[in-house]
N, C-alpha and C positions, 0 to 999 in steps of 0.2 A: 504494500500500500504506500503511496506516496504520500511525501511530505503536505503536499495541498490537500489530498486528500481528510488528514485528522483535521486539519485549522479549519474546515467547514463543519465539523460536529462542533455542537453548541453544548454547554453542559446542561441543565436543567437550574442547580441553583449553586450557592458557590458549597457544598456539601459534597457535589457528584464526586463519584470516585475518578480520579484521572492519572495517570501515567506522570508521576514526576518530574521525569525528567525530560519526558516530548510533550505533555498536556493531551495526550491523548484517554479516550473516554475508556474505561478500563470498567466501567462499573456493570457489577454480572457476569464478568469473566472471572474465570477459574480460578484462582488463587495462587495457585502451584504452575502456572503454565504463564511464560517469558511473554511483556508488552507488544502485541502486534507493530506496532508502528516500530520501536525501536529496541527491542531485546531486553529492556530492564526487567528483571521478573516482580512482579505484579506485587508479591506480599511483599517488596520494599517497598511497595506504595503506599499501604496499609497505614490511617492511621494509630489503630493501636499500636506501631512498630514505638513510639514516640511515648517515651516513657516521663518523659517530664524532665528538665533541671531541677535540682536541690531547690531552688526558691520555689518553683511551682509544685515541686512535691511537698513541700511543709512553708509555708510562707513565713517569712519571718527575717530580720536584721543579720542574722547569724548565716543563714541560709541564702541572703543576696550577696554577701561577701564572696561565700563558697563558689555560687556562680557565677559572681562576677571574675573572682580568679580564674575559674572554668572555661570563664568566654576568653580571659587573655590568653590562655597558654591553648586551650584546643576549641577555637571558632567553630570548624568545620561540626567537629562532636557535638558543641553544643546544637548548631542548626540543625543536626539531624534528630536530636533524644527531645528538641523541644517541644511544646504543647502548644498550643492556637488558642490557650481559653480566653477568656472574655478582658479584657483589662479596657476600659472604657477611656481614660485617658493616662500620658504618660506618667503625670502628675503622682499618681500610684507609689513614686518611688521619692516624693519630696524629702520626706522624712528621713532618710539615710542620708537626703545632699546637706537637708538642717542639720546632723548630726556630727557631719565632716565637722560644716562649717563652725558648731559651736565648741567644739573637740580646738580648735586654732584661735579661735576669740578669743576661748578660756585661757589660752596657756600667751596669748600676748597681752590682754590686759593684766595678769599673772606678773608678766614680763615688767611691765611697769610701774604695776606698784610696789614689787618688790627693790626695782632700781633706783624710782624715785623717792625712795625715801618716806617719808607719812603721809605720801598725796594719793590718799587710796581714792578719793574721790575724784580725784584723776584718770585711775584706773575704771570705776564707776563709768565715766563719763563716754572712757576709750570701748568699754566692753558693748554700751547702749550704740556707740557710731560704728565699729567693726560689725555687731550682728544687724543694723541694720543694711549695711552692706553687704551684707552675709545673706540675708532674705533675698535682697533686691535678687543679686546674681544669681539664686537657687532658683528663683521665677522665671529669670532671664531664661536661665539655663533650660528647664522645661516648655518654656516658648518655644526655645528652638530645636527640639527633638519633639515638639506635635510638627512643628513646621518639615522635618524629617520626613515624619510618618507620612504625613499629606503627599511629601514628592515620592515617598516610594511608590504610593496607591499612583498616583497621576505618570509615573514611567510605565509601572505595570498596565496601566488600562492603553498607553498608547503601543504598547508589545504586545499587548493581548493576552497579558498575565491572568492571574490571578489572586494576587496578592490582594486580600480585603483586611477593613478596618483592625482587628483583631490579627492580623498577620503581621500587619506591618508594626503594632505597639508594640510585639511581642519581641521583635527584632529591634525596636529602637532601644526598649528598657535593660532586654541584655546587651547591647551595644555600646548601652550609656556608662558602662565603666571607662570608658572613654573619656567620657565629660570627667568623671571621677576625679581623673589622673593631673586634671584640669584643675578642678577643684584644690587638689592637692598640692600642687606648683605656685596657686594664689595663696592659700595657706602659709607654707613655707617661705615665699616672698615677703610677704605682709610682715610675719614676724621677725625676718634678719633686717626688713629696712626697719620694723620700732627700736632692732637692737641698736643698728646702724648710730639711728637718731639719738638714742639715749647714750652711747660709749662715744662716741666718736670723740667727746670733749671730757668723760669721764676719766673718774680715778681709777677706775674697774678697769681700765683699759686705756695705757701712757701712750699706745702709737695707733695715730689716724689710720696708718697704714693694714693695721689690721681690722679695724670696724672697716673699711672700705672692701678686705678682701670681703670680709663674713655679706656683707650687700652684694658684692657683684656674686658671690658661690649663690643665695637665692636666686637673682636677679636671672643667671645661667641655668639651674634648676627650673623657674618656672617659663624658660624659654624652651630647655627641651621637654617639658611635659605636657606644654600645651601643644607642643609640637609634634608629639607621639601621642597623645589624648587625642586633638584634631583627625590627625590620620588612620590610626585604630579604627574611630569611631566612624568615620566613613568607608573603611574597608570591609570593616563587618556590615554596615548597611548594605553596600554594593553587595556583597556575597550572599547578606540574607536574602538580597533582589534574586539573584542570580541562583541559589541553593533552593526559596520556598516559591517560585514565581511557580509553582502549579500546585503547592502542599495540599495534601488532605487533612480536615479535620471530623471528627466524630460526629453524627449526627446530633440534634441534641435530643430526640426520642430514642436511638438506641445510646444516648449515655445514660438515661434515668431506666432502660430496663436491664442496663450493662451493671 
């Protein structure tokens, strides 16, 4: 059968069962017997093959760490063992990016009041403008990975994917270790310029020369983080294009008599 051939079969709804890897309609073919169009056998197509990541198997802080190390070191694994459930929006994950953030606010306003001396209300003051800063960019930051998701759906529909709503969250939120890494290079930034600021003239520390090293080693630090956070996070996206652009997911009447 030829290639023109499958791209005129339409699926029914984004449920159909289809051949992963050519999109062809696979669904009521035998299980055990290799995809018509192109040789894939059929039960890799299966979503049951699709056991879940660690977060999606037990949800939880502890359990998106695991994952998110999961998605750094084997992308490919994760895109294959992942689940299509429901995550309505990215946002799902704020609360880990608040966590980072408040994990570095603590220990530079930390930073301050212990160097300044008895100006805790200094420190008070640094901790209210860092975590608002802190917010802003975690919001920022999930603006721009709905804005992700949106382009994957919008490549897939002019390819003739099939990547829908819950495909593409699913791939941006593991993705979003990414942004993570991001996170963590402002983090570490932030805190060597308050040290910067407060030694540079201090007694804690007699040469400029080295409060200036301790700024530029952040300052380097959150250049290549963002800079491997950046590209991660859109190399996983393209592959998740490219790996689920025909995925199957469960029905949701055979998941409630499964």
């Amino acid at each position: 059968m030829s290639k023109s051939a499958h791209h005129k079969q339409e699926w029914d709804d984004e449920y159909t069962l289809l051949c992963e890897k050519c999109g062809y309609v696979i669904e009521g073919l035998d299980t055990e017997d290799p995809c018509p169009e192109c040789g894939k056998p059929i039960k890799e197509s299966l979503p049951e093959r699709r056991v879940g990541t660690p977060w999606q198997q037990n949800p939880g802080f502890k359990s998106l760490m695991q994952t998110w190390w999961m998605t750094l070191r084997h992308p490919i694994q994760t895109l294959n063992v992942m689940q299509f459930q429901t995550i309505h929006h990215p946002s799902i994950i704020i609360k880990p990016f608040l966590m980072i953030a408040l994990f570095f606010v603590i220990l530079g306003s930390m930073i301050i009041v212990f160097f300044a001396g008895e100006a805790f209300f200094l420190g008070f003051v640094a901790f209210l403008l860092f975590m608002g800063i802190a917010s802003i960019g975690c919001f920022v930051t999930i603006g721009l990975m709905k804005i992700e998701s949106s382009g994957l759906r919008i490549i897939s529909k002019q390819n003739k994917f099939r990547i829908t709503n819950d495909i593409s969250n699913n791939i941006v939120v593991h993705g979003s270790v990414g942004r993570v890494m991001v996170f963590i290079g402002l983090g570490v930034f932030s805190n060597t310029y308050v040290i910067w600021i407060l030694f540079k003239n201090s007694e804690f520390i007699n040469s400029v020369q080295i409060a200036k090293s301790i700024f530029v080693t952040g300052t380097g630090f959150l250049a290549i983080s963002s800079i491997l956070g950046f590209l991660f996070f859109e190399f996983f996206a393209y592959l998740g294009l490219r790996r689920c652009k025909f995925a199957n997911r469960v029905r949701p009447s055979e998941h409630r008599n499964g």
